[in-house]
N, C-alpha and C positions, 0 to 999 in steps of 0.2 A: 400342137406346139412343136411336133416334129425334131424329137432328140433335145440336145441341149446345147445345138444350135439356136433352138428359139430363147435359151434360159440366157445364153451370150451374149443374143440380141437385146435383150431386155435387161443386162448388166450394162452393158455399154453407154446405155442411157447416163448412168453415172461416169461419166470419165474422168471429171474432174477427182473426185472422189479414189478411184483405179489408179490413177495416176500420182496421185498421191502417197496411198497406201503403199504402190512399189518404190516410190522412193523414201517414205520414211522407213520402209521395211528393209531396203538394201542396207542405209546408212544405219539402223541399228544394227545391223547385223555386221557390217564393217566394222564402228564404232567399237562393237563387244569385243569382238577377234582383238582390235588394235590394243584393249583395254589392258587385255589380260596377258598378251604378247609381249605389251608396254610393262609389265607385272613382274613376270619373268623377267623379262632385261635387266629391271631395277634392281632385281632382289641379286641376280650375278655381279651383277657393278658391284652392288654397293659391298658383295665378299669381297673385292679387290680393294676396297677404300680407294675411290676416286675422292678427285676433289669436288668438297660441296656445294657447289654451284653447279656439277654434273648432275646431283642427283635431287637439285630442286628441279632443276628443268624436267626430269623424268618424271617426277611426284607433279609438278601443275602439269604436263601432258595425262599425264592417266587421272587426275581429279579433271580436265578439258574432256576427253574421252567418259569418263563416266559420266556427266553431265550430259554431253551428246545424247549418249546414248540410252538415257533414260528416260530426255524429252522426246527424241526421234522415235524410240518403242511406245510410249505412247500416243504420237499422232500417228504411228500406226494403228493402233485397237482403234482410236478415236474413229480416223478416216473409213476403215476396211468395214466397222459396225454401222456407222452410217450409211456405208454402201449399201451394203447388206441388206439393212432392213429398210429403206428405200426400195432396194431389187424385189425385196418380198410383197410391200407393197403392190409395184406394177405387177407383179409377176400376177398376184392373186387379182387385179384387177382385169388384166390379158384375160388369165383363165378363164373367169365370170362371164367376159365379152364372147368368148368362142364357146362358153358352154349355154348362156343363156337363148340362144334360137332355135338350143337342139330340145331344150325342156318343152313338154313333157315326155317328148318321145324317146329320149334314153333311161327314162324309168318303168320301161317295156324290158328292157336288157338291165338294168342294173339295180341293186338290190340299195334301199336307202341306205342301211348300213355301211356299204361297201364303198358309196358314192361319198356319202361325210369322210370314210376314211382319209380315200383321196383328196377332198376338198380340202380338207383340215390335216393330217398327217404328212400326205407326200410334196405338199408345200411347203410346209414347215422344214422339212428335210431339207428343200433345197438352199435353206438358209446356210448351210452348211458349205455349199458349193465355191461362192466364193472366199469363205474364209480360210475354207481346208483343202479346195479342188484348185480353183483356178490362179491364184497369184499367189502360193510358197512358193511353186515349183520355180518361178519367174525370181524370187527374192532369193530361194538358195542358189541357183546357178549362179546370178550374178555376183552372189558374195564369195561364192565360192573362186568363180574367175580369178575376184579381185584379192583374195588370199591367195591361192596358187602364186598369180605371178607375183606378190609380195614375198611369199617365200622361195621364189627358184631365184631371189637377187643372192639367197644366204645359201639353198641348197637344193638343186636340179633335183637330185634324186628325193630328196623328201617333200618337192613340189609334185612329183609323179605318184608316190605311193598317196599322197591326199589326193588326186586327182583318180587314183584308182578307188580308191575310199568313197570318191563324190558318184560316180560308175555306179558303184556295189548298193550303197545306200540310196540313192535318189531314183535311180533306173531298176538295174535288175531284182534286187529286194524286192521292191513294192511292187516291180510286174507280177513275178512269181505269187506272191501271195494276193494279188489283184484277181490273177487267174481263177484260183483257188475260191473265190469270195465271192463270185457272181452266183451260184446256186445259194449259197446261204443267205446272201441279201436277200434273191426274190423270194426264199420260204418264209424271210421276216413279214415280207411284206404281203405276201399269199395269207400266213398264219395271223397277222394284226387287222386285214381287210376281213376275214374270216370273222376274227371275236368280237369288234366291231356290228358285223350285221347280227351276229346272235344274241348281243348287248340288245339293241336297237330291236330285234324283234321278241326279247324278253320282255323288256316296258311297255311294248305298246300290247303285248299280247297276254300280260299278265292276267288280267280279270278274266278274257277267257280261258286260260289254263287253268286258275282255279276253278272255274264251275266245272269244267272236265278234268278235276283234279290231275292236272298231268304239269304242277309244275317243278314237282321232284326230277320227272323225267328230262323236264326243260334246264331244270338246274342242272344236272350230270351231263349236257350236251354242251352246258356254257361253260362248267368246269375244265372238261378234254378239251374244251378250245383253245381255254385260257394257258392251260399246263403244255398245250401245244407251242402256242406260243411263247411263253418263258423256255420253253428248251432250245427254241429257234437262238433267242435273244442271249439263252448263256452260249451257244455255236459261237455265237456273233462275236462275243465280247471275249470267248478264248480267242477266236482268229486274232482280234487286236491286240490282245496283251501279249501273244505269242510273236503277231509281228512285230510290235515295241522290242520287244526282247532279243530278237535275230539281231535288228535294226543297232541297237543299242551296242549287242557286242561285237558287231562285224565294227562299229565305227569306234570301239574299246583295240580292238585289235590293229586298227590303223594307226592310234594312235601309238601304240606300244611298238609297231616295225618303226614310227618316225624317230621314235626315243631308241631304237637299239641301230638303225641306219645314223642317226645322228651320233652315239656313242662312241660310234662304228669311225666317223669321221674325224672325231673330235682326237680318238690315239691315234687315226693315220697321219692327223696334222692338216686335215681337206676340210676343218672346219675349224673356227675359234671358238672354244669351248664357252665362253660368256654369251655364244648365240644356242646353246642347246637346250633352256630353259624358255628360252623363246621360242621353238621351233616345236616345244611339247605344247605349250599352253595356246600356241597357233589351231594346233591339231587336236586336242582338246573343245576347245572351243568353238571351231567354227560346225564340226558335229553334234555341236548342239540343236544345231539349228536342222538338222535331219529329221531330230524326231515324230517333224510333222508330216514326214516326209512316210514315218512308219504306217501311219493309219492313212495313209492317202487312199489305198486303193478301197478301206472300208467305205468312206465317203464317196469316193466317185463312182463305188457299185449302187452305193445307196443312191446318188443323183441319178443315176441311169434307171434305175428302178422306178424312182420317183416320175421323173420326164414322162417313162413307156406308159405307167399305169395311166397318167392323164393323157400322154397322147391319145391313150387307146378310147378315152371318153370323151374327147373335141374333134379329133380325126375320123371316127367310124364315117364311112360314104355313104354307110345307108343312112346317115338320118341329116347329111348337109343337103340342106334346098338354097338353092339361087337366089341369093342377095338382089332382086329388083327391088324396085318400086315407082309405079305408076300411083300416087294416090289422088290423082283425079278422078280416077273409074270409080270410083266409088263415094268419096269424100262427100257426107251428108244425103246423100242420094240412096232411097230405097233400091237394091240392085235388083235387076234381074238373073238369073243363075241359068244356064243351061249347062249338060253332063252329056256327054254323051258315050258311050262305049268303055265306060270308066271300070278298071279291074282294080283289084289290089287282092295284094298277101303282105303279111307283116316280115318285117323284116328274120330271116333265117327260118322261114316257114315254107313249105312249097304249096300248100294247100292255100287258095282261094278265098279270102276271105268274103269279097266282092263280085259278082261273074257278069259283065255286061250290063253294066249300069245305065238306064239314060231316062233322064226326066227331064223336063222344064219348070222352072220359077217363077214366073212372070214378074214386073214389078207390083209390089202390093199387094201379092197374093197370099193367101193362108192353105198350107200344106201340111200335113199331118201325115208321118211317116211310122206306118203301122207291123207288127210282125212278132213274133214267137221270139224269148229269148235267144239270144245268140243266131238272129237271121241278119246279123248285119247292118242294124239300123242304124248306133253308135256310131259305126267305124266310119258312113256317109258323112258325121258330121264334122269328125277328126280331119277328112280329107275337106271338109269345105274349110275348114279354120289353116289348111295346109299347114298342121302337126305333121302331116306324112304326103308325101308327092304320089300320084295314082301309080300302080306299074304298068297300069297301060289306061289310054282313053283320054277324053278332056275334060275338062271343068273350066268356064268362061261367065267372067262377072262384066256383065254389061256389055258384052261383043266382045271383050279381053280376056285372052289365057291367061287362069289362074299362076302362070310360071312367070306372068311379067312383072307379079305383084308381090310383096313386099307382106310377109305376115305381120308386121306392123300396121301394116297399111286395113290389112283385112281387120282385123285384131280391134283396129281401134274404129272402127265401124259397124260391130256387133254388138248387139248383151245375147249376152252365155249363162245360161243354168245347166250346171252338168247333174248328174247321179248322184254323186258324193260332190260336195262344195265345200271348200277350206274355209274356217274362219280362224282368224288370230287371237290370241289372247287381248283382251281390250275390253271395250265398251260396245255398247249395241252402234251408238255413233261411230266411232271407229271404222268400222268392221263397214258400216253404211258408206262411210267417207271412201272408198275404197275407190266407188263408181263414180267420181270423177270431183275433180276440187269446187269450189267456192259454193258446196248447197250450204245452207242456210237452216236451221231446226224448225222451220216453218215446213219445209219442203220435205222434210226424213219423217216427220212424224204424222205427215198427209200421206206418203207409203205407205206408214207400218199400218194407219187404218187401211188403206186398200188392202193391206193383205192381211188383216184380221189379226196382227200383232200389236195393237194397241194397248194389253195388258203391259208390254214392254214402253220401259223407260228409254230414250237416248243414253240415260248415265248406269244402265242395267250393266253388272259383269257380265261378259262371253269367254267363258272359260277355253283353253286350249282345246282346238279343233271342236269346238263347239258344243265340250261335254254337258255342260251344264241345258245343255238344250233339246228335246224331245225331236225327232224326226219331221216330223210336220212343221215345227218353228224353224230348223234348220232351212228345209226347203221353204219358206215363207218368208226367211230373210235372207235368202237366195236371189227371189224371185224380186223383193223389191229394191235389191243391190240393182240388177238388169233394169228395172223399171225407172232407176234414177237415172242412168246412165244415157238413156233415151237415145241409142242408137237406130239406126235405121233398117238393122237387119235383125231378127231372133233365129236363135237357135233354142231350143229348148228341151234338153232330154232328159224325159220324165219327169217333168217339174215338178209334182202334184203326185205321186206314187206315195206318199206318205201319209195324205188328208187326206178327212173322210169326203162321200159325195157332193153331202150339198156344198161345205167349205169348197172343193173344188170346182164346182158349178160357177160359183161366186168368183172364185181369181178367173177362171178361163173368159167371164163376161168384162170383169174390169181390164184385165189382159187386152183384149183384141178393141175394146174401145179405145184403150192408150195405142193400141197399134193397128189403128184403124188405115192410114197410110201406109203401113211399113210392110217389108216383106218379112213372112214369119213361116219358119217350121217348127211345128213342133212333135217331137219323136216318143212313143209310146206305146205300152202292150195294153194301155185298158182303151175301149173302143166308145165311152163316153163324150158329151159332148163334141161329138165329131160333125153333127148336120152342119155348123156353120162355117165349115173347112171347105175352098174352092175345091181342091183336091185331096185324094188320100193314095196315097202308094203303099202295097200291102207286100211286104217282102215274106221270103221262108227260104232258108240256107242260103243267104247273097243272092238269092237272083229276086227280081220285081217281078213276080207274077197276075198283080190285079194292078190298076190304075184307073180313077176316076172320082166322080162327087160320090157322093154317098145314098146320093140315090140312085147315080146308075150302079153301084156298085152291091147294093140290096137287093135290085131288080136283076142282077143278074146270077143271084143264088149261088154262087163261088164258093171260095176260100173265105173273102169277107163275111160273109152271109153267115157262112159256119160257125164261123170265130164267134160273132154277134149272137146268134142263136144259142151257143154255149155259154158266152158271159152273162147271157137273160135268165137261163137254167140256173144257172150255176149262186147267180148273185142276186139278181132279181134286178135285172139293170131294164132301163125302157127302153 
């Protein structure tokens, strides 16, 4: 978003609106000065008993002025909230737009807590921006302008002492205490991003603190958060009421030299004294309009704070990829894949996660990507979906670099069963409907038999993130979310970690007949049903140290071989 320049740019959008607001907000601000000016005058006339036709004409101007200015102050609020919250609108839809290509890969780096905060708090905040930041300043100068030079027609020098007044209050005030405010915005917002994720990782992690009784301990770490934060917030809320107060009497003090300057003129004879009740309620008056002028600097730390934290989560360079898109290369057509010299490390990692990767895919082929946890197999497939750009080497779908294409493009050419798979709160249909529009419950409920969840209804609750559901169902209606989708490429990791053998005996034979054309990997530490895989790549700590069918790979008594041999001991596998 880049500062709040980007926040300007997406204010501008309303101009009509901006435009508005500073003119209905001038002329209330005018209107009021005139009101009460108009106020004064009348109330010195009428000591001197003028004639009465003097002092209707004063009484309908100040009922004309107070009219004004009560419609005018309202199509201010009217106009400036409609901005507003229109701006908040785009603003959160911008946001969305430049963070959605970077998910999942910024929840590597940020903590779900942390990330709602800013989605949801430091947007909110900038609701504030134009009401409090951007257009007083623009309404008090001009009203002020237009006081001053109404008052140096009656008195030079107490157009000077308001214009040092407008100085004191609008500029230097609010610097100084602006200065002052930027450490204690960002501990607000360091100490509410903080309570936030310990919120968030209290709920979800409650059931296991209770079995390891630790949520007394969990509670006293969410208490200091919370207590942290409330000391932040009363910091916050002294600096305001502190600067109101400055604010208040430095413009109590201006007003008091214009009334003893005015006094002053009125015995030298440099002034008619029937204008010195005018010239207090001028000054009076138009400092009213300061006030907003006192908290400005709390809200434009708070908007700058806001901006940084989300820049800092749509800007990071490590996780923007190149906006192409080719989707020819791929569109409906099982791909080919070839890698070659492909490294990576994760982002703020120096160590390797990846060491000279190279394999081939061929079209149509079934590949089966084998290896000890944490040897690397996941992260092959994160880089094929281009969640993450390699840090060194290629990846080419179909004779085309993976950097010409478009994660959309990839994306909507795959079915994906990951390790952990999301489901939404809904119904079993729901959750199904997910893999692509117009099936039909003919077509969902010929799934759920292939994958042996036919005890399941379509109108069955799936409770949030899929509590209400056993491991094995989870991954089974994973599997036949992908199966509906019926793209032309698998990726599959660990599909089947959860069911017992024969069960998955069974999905891996209906699997490969539905994807008897397509090109499919699928990624895995158990070494069953593997005979019917064209190939098997056998990783251990990032590098590919075995490659081949599974009979050359037995026959030549390796690493594979090993593995095999131990899972037969171990499990009684064939």
């Amino acid at each position: 978003m880049k500062g709040l320049g980007s926040v300007i740019t997406v204010l501008l959008k309303e101009k009509r609106d901006i435009i508005l607001s500073i003119i209905c907000g001038v002329l209330a601000g005018i209107t009021s000065v005139g009101l009460f000016s108009s106020s004064g005058y009348l109330i010195s006339q009428a000591a001197l008993a003028p004639p009465i036709y003097t002092l209707m004409v004063l009484v309908a101007v100040v009922k004309l002025l107070g009219i004004i200015s009560a419609v005018s102050r309202y199509g201010e609020r009217y106009f400036s909230h409609r901005g507003t919250f229109t701006m908040l609108s785009n603003l959160r839809v911008s946001f969305y737009e430049k963070m959605e290509p970077l998910v999942p890969a910024i929840f590597q780096k940020y903590r779900s807590g942390d990330l709602l905060a800013r989605i949801v708090g430091d947007i909110e905040t900038l609701q504030n921006y134009f009401l409090r930041v951007f257009y007083p300043p623009i309404v008090i100068v001009l009203v002020f302008l237009v006081t001053i030079f109404f008052t140096s027609i009656f008195s030079l020098e107490a157009a000077l002492i308001i214009l040092a007044g407008l100085l004191l209050t609008t500029f230097i005030v609010p610097a100084l205490f602006g200065w002052r405010q930027q450490n204690i915005d960002r501990r607000v917002r360091e100490s509410r991003g903080e309570l936030s994720t310990e919120v968030t990782e209290f709920l979800y992690g409650f059931r296991d603190l209770k079995i390891y009784q630790q949520v007394n301990k969990k509670e006293s770490e969410l208490l200091h958060s919370s207590d942290a934060y409330l000391e932040e917030q009363e910091r916050e809320n002294f600096q305001k009421i502190f600067s109101e107060s400055v604010n208040t009497f430095v413009s109590l003090l201006v007003s008091v030299s214009v009334l003893a300057v005015g006094a002053y003129l009125v015995t030298t004879g440099q002034l008619n004294g029937v204008f010195l009740a005018l010239l207090v309620m001028i000054s009076l008056t138009v400092f009213e309009n300061t006030t907003a002028m006192a908290i400005y600097p709390s809200y434009l730390q708070d908007s700058r704070q806001a901006v940084s934290r989300l820049d800092t989560v749509v800007n990071d360079q490590e996780y923007h990829l190149p906006d192409n898109n080719n989707d020819t290369v791929m569109k409906g057509i099982a791909p080919s894949v070839e890698v070659k010299n492909m490294c990576f490390s994760f982002p703020g990692e120096k160590r390797n996660t990846l060491k000279d990767i190279s394999f081939s895919l061929p079209e149509g082929s079934k590949t089966a990507i084998v290896g000890a946890s944490g040897s690397g197999k996941s992260t092959i497939m994160q880089l094929l979906l281009k969640i993450y750009p390699p840090s060194d080497g290629m990846i080419a779908y179909n004779q085309q670099s993976i950097e010409k294409l478009s994660q959309e493009t990839i994306w909507e050419n795959v079915n994906v069963v990951l390790q952990s798979n999301h489901f939404f709160y809904g119904t079993v249909r729901e959750n199904l409907e997910l893999a692509k529009g117009g099936l039909n419950e003919e077509e969902m409920q010929h799934i759920l038999r292939n994958v042996q969840l036919d005890h399941l209804s379509l109108d069955d609750q799936v409770m949030e993130k899929g509590g209400n559901l056993s491991g094995g169902e989870k991954q089974r209606l994973a599997l036949a979310r992908a199966m509906l989708r019926r793209a032309p490429f698998w990726l599959l990791d660990e599909p089947t970690s959860s069911v017992d053998a024969v069960t998955e005996k069974e999905l891996y034979d209906r699997l490969l007949e539905l994807a008897q054309d397509d090109t499919v990997v699928l990624i895995s530490h158990r070494l069953t049903g593997l005979e019917k895989m064209d190939q098997i790549i056998v990783m251990e700590q990032g590098l590919i140290i075995e490659q081949g069918t599974y009979d050359e790979l037995m026959g030549r008594k390796g690493y594979f071989y090993q593995m095999k041999e131990i899972e037969q001991s171990v499990f009684g596998g064939e």
